[in-house]
N, C-alpha and C positions, 0 to 999 in steps of 0.2 A: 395718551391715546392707548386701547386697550388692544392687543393683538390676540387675536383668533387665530385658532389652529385649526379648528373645521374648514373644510374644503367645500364654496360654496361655488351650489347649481346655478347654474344661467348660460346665456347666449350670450357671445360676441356680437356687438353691432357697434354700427357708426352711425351718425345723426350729422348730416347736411342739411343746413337749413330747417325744417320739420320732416324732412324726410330720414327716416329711417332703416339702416338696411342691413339686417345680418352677416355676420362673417364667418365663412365656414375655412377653419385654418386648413392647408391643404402640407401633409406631407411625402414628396417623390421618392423614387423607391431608392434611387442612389444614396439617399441622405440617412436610409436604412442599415446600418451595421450587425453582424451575423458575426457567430461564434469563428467562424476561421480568419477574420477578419477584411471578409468582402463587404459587397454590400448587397442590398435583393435584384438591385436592378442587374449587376455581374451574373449572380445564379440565373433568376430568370433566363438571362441571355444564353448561359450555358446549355441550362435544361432545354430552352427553343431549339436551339444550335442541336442538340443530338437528337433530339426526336425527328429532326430535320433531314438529317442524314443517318437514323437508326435502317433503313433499308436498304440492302442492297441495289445498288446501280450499276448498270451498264453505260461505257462511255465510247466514242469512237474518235478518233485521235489521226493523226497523218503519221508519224512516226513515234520515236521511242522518247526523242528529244520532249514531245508533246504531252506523250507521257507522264513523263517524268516531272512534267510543269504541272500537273493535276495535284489542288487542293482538296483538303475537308475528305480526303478518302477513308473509308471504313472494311473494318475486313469483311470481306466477300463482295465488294465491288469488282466489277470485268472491268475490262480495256479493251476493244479489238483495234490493234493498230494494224492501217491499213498496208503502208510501207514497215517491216519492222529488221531490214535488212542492220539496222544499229544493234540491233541483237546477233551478237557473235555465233549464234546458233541457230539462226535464221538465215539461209543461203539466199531466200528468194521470196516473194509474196506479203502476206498478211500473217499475222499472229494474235494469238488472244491468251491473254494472262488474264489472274487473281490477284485480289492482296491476302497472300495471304497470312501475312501479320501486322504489326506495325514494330515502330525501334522498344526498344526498353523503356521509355518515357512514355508508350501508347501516344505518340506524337503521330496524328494525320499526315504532318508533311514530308514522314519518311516511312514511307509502305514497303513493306518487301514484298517484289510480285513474284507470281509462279508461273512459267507457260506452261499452258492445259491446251492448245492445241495450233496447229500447223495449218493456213490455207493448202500448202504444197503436199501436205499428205491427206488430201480430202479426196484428192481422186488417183488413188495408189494401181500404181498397176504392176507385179512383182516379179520379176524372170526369175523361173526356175532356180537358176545357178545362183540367186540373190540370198535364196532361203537358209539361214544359219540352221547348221548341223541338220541337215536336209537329207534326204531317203539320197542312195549312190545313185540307185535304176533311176534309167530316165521316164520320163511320163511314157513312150513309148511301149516299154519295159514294163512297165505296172500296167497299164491299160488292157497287152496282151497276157498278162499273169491274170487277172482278171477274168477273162475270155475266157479262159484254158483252165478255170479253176477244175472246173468238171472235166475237164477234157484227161482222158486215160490213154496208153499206147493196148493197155488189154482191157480194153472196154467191152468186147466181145465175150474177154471171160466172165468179166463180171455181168453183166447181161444178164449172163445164163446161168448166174448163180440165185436158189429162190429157196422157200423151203415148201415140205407139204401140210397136208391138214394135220400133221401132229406136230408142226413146227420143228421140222428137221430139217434138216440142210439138205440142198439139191443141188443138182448140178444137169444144166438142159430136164429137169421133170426128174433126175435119178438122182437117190438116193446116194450122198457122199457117205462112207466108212458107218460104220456104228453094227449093231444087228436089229435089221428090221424087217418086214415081207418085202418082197419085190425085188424090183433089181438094184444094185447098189454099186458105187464107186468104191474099189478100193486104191489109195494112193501108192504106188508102187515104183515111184523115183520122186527125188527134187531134187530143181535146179536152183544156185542161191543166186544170193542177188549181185548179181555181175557187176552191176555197173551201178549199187549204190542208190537206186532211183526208189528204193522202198517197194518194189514188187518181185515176189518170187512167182516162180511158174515149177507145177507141178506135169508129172504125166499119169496116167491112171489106167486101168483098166477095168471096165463094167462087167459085173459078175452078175453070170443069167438068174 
């Protein structure tokens, strides 16, 4: 008997009785083996598996314990846990973490989370005296510095200091020192500044 080495064309079939009926061989993706040595059906499931969970999610949880029991996490999924008092740094209410990493193995079932925020500091309300490295004056104190920015003990003099149409200095409409027509100030004492406040006062006398 002679043996062929060509590879010959045709269809699988079976014949029952005169009936005849194609076979189409069927192969499953498990039975498939892949260069790392999975198989299609494992990838497949992988590649479903992260697309699945490639978005970030928000989840909400009773406590930390609850937390902590949450699978298949990916970074940048929230948590708002409603009780998070198991958090050492949590005194009281609700808290809302990230993950935001996973362990060394990029392993989902050990997220390290971050708190990004506090129910109990959502409605802050902050006493003065609370304020780190905070102004000494009290709000009373700044309020009235404030008021009084403008406010002068020789407001008077200054008032009546102005200049005239050649831009000289006046004093009530007269001319301070210099030489010009009219009448003029000349300054003829000063008093220093006694008491530090950043104002001198002068005395003068108006020459006809």
């Amino acid at each position: 008997m002679a043996i062929t080495t060509e590879l010959a064309k045709g269809v699988l079939s079976k014949k029952v009785a005169d009936v005849v009926t194609e076979l189409y061989p069927k192969t499953s993706a498990d039975q498939v083996i892949i260069s790392d040595g999975t198989n299609v059906q494992e990838f497949v499931d992988t590649v479903g598996e992260y697309f699945e969970n490639a978005q970030a999610t928000t989840y909400v949880v009773t406590d930390i314990a609850a937390r902590d029991a949450l699978s298949k996490l990916v970074v940048g999924d929230q948590v708002w846990v409603i009780d998070a008092t198991g958090d050492t740094t949590v005194a009281t209410g609700a808290a809302k973490y990230i993950v935001e990493s996973l362990d060394d193995n990029n392993d989902p079932a050990t997220p390290v989370f971050k708190k990004v925020a506090e129910a109990e500091s959502m409605d802050v309300v902050v006493d003065w005296d609370d304020i780190s490295n905070g102004p000494t004056s009290t709000p009373t104190e700044i309020d009235a510095a404030v008021t009084d920015a403008h406010t002068h003990s020789n407001s008077a003099v200054l008032d009546a200091l102005g200049v005239d149409s050649n831009d000289k200095l006046t004093y009530s409409g007269t001319l301070v020192g210099g030489s010009g027509s009219g009448s003029e100030i000349i300054i003829t004492d000063a008093i220093t500044d006694t008491d530090d406040d950043g104002y001198y006062f002068v005395t003068s006398t108006p020459t006809p």
